[in-house]
C-alpha positions, 0 to 999 in steps of 0.5 A: 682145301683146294688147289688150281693150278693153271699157266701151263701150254705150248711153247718152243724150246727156249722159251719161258713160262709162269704157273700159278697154284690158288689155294682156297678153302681152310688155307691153314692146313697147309703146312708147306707146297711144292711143284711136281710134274709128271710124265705118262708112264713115269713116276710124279717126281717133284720140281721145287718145295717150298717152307713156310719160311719162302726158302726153295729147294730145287730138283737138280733138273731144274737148278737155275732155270725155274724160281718158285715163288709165293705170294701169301696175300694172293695164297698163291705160288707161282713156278717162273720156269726159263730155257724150257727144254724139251724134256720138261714137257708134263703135266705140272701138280701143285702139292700141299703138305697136310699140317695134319700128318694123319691127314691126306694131302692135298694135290691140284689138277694138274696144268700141261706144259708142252715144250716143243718146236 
């Protein structure tokens, strides 16, 4: 399984973004996804998962400005991220939990986003 994420980039506070997460390869290992982010010098910290089942749990950070969602036909999911701040300058991760729990999972390159003026 691989994960590509890609969308991320500069843009002021306020201001909108859409990430996007391909996964390609044996797609039926992947039990569920997620969007995590991380700062240089902090912990990976997630920002939403998402089941099967399309149901979305968000950090409390992010509640009510980012919307996760998925497109199976595409084995895509996207983060609609709005009212960007400052503080969510990071390098954003696309995650896939391994329907193998012995298994490792499955992590993608990770796409900056700076929010800045």
């Amino acid at each position: 399984v691989q994960l590509q994420a890609s969308g991320g980039g500069l843009v002021q506070p306020g201001g909108s973004l859409r990430l996007s997460c391909v996964a390609s390869g044996d797609i039926s290992m992947i039990y569920s996804m997620a969007w995590y982010r991380q700062i240089p010098g902090k912990q990976r910290e997630l920002v939403v998962s998402i089941n099967k089942g399309g149901w979305s749990s968000y950090a409390d950070s992010v509640k009510g400005r980012f919307t996760a969602s998925s497109d199976n036909a595409k084995s895509t999911i996207y983060l609609e991220m709005n009212n960007l701040k400052p503080e969510d300058t990071a390098t954003y991760y696309c995650y896939g939990r391994n329907s193998n729990p012995t298994a490792a999972d499955y992590w993608g390159q990770g796409t900056l986003v700076t929010v800045s003026s």
